[in-house]
C-alpha positions in Angstrom: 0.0 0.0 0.0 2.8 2.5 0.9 4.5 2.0 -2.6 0.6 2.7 -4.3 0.4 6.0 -1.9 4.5 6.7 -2.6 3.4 6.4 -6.8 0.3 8.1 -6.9 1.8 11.2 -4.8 4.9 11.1 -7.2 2.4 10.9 -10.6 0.9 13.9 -8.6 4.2 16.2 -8.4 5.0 15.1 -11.8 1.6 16.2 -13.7 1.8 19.5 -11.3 5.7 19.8 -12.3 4.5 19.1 -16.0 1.3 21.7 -15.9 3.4 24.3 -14.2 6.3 24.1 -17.1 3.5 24.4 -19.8 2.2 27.6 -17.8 5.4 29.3 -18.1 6.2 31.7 -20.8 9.3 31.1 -22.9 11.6 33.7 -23.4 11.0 35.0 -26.7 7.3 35.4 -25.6 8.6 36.9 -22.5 10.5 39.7 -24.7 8.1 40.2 -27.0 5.5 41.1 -23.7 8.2 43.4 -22.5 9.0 45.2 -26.0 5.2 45.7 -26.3 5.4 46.7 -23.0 8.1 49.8 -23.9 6.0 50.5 -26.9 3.6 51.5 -24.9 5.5 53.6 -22.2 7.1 55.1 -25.3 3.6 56.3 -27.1 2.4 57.5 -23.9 5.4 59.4 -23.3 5.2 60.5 -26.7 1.4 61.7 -26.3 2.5 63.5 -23.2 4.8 65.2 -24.7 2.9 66.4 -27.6 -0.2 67.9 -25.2 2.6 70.1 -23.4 4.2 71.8 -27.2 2.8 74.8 -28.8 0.1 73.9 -31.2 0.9 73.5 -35.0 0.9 76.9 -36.7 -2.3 76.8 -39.8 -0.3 77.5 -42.9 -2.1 78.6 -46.3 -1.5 79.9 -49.3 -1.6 83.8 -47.7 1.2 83.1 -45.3 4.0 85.6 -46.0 7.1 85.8 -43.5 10.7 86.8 -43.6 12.9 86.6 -40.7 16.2 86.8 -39.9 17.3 84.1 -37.5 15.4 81.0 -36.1 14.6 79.8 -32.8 15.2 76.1 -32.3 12.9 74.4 -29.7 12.9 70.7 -28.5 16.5 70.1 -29.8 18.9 68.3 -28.0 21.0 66.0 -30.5 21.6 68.4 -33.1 23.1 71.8 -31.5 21.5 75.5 -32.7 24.7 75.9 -34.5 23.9 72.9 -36.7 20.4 73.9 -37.1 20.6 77.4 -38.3 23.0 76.1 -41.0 20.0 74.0 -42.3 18.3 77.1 -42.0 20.1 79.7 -43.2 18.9 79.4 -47.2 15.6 79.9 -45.5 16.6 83.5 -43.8 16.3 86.9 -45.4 14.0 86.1 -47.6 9.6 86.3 -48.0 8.9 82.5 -47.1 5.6 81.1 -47.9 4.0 78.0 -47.2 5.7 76.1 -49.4 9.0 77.4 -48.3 8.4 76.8 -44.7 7.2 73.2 -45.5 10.8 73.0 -46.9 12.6 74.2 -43.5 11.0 71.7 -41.5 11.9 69.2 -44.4 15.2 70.3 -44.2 15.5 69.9 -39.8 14.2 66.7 -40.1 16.9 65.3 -43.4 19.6 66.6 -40.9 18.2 64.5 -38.1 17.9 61.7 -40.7 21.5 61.6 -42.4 22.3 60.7 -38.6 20.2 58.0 -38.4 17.1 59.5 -36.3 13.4 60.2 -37.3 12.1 63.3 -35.5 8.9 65.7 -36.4 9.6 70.0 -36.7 6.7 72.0 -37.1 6.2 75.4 -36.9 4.5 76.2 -33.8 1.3 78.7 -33.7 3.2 82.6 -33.1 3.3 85.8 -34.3 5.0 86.4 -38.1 5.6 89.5 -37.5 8.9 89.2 -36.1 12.6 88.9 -36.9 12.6 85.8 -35.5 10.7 82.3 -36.7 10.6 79.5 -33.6 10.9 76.0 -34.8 10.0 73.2 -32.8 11.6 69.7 -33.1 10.0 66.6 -31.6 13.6 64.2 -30.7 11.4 60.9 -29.7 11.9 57.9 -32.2 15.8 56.8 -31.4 18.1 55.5 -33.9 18.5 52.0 -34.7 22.5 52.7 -35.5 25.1 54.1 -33.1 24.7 58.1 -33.8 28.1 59.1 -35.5 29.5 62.7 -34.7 
């Protein structure tokens, strides 16, 4: 009788060994849980970001400007210097909609010839100055080591 108890209770940790390894995620399912994970974090990072910038300036076919310097907002990884070089065909000049479509064009090819995705926008302001504020969103990281 002892050997029947000593078998069944064995079969017993066995199944519960058995059912216990099926419950347990594998790896890859465990990295994929915690990239979606991130993704998340990341979006709702992103989302908070975006509800604390200036709101996107309404450009149309009557929007005349010239300025003679811009004002860089958001940027971190590329420095003013480096931005008002993008910008400098872009100063002196009456710029339309077209044209400022252009400069954030421009921002964003320097960001990408490094390897990064980022949005620029022209945030809602006055055009009546001498000075044109851009703002760059730096949130979608490189998938390549950034080369200076």
């Amino acid at each position: 009788m002892r050997a029947t108890q000593f078998a069944f209770a064995a079969s017993a940790l066995l199944l519960s060994a058995i059912g216990a390894a099926q419950t347990m995620p594998d790896a890859g399912a465990l990295m994929r849980q915690s990239e979606q994970m991130f993704q998340q974090t990341q979006q709702q990072r992103i989302q908070t970001q975006r509800a604390s910038l200036p709101p996107e300036m309404v450009l149309n076919d009557a929007t005349l400007v010239t300025v003679q310097r811009f004002k860089f907002n958001g940027n971190q990884l590329l420095t003013n210097g480096q931005l008002q070089a993008v910008a400098l065909p872009f100063a002196n000049r009456p710029l339309k909609q077209n044209d400022l479509q252009q400069l954030t064009h421009a921002v964003s090819e320097a960001y990408r010839q490094l390897g990064w995705v980022v949005q620029v926008y022209i945030p809602r302001q006055s055009l009546t100055g001498v000075e044109l504020s851009v703002q760059v969103m730096e949130t979608i990281p490189p998938s390549k080591p950034l080369s200076h």
